[in-house]
C-alpha positions in Angstrom: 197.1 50.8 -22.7 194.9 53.3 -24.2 194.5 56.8 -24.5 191.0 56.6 -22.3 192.9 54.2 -19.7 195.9 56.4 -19.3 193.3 59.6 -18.9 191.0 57.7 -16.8 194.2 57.1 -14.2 195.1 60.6 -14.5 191.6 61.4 -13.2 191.6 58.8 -10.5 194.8 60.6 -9.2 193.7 64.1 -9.0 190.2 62.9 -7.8 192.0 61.3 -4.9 194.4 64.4 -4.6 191.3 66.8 -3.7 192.7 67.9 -0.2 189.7 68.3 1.3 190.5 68.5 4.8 193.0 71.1 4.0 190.6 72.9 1.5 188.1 73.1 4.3 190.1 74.0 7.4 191.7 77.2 5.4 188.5 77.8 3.6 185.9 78.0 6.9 188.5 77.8 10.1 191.6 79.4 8.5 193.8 76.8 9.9 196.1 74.2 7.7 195.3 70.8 9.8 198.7 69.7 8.1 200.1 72.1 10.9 198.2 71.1 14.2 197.3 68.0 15.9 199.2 65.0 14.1 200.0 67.1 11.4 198.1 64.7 9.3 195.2 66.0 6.8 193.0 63.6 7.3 189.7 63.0 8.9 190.8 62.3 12.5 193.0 65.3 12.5 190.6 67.7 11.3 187.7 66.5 14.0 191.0 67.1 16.7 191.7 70.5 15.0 188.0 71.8 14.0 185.5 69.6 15.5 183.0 67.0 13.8 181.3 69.7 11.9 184.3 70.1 9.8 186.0 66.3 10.3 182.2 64.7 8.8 182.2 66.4 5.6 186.6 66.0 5.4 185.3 61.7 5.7 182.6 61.9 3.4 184.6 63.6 0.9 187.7 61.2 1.6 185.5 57.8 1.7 183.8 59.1 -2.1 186.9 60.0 -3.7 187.7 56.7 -3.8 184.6 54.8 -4.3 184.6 57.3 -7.3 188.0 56.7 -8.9 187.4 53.0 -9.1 183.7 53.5 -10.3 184.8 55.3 -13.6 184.6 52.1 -15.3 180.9 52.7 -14.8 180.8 55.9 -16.4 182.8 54.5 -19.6 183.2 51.2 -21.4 187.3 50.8 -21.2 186.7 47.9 -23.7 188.1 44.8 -21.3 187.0 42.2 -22.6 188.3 39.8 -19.8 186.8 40.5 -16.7 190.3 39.8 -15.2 191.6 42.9 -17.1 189.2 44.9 -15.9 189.6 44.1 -12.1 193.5 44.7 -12.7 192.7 48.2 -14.3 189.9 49.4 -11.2 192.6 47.9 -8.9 194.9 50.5 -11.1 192.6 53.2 -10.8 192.7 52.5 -6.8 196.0 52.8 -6.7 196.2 56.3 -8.6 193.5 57.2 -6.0 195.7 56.5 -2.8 198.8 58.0 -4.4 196.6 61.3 -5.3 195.3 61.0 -1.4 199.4 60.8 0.0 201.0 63.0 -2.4 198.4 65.3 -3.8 199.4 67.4 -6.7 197.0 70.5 -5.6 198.9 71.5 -2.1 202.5 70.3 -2.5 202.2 66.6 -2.4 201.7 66.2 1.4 198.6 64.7 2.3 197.2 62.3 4.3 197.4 58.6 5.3 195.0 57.4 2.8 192.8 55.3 4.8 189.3 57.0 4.5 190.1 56.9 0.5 190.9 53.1 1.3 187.2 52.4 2.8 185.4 54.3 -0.8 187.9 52.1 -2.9 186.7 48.7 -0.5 183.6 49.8 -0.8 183.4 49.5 -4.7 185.4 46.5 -4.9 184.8 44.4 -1.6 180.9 45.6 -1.0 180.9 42.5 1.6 184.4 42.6 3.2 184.6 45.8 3.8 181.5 46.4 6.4 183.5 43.5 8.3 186.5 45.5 8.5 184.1 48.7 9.5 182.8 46.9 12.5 186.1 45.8 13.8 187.4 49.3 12.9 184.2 50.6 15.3 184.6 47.8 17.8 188.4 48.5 18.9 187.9 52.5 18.5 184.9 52.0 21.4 187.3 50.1 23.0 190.5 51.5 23.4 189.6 55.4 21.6 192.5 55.0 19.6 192.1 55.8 16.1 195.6 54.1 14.4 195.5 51.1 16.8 191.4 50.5 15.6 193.0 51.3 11.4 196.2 49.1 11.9 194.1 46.5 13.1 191.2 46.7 11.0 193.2 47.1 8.1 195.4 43.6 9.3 192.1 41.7 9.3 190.9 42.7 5.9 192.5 39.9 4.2 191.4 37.5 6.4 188.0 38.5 5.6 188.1 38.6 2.3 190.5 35.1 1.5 188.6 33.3 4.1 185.3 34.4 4.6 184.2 35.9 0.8 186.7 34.3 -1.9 186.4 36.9 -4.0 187.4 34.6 -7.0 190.0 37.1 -8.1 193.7 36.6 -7.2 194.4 40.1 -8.3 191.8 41.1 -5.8 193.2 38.7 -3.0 196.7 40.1 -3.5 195.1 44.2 -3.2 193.6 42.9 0.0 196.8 41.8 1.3 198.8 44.4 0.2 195.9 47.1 2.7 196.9 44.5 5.5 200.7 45.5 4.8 200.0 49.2 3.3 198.1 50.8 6.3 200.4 49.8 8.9 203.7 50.9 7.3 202.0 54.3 6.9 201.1 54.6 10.9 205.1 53.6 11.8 205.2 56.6 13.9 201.9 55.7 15.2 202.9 52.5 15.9 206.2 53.7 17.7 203.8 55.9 20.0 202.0 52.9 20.8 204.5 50.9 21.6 205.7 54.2 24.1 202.1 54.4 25.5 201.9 57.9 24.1 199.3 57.5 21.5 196.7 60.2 21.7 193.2 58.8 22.5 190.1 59.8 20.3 187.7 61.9 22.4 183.8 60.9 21.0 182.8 64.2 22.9 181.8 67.4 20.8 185.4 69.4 20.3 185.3 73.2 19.7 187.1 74.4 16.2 190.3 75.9 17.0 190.2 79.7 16.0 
């Protein structure tokens, strides 16, 4: 690997460390979301905590992290020349984005679940998939207004999409897709056990008041 691979993973991993729902609760709303709601600092928890004003941007922010970690190969010719190589280096980059997202270097390595960072990354490498997964993401949120159950879910039938529906013509990128389906649930295990208890919070679309 070269010097310019190894750097552009290092980026990739603090790009995906910026803690921006933490950054932006303490910087506008003085509050660490890591220590209300779910204790998780990510977009849901921040529109709980601080209302959509602050949860939108935290989502944005989240969703182009990724999209930017694997687009770096745009910015700079890595020199692969098999295409294969490349996909297995932007699926590298992905990877360095999530880790950056759970374990992010600039607030003590506890961050969120990953899953907003998740959607930039499918967005750059499954342009197609991706809106599927969105919509079914959308469709069981409207549904039952629960946020994990409408991820675990959506994240389960991303494979399906993209093996059955788009044959991506990459096994590297069939195998990524799989591992999402496996990946995003094992991250929501205590959501999961709440689920299964009935005492998963619902998602509220109405306009929620930042907590002071």
């Amino acid at each position: 690997m070269t010097t310019e691979s190894i750097v552009a993973l290092l980026i990739a991993y603090l790009l995906g460390s910026i803690p921006s729902s933490v950054w932006i609760g303490k910087s506008f709303f003085k509050v660490d979301v890591r220590e209300e709601g779910s204790g998780n600092a990510g977009a849901t928890n921040t529109i709980r905590v601080l209302g959509w004003k602050a949860g939108v941007p935290v989502l944005i922010i989240d969703v182009l992290k990724g999209w930017l970690a694997v687009s770096l190969t745009l910015l700079y010719d890595f020199g692969f020349a098999d295409p294969q190589q490349l996909t297995l280096f932007r699926i590298g980059l992905a990877a360095a984005a999530v880790l950056g997202h759970i374990f992010p270097v600039y607030i003590g390595f506890r961050g969120g679940k990953g899953v907003a960072t998740l959607l930039g990354i499918g967005i750059a490498l499954y342009p197609l998939a991706v809106w599927l997964v969105l919509a079914v993401f959308i469709l069981l949120l409207i549904l039952f207004r629960i946020v994990s159950l409408a991820s675990i879910f959506a994240s389960i039938s991303f494979p399906f999409f993209v093996i059955f529906v788009f044959a991506p013509g990459s096994d590297a990128l069939v195998w990524l897709s799989i591992a999402v389906g496996v990946f995003v649930p094992l991250t929501h295990y205590s959501n999961i056990k709440r689920l299964l208890r009935g005492k998963e919070k619902a998602f509220s679309f109405r306009k929620s008041s930042p907590k002071k």
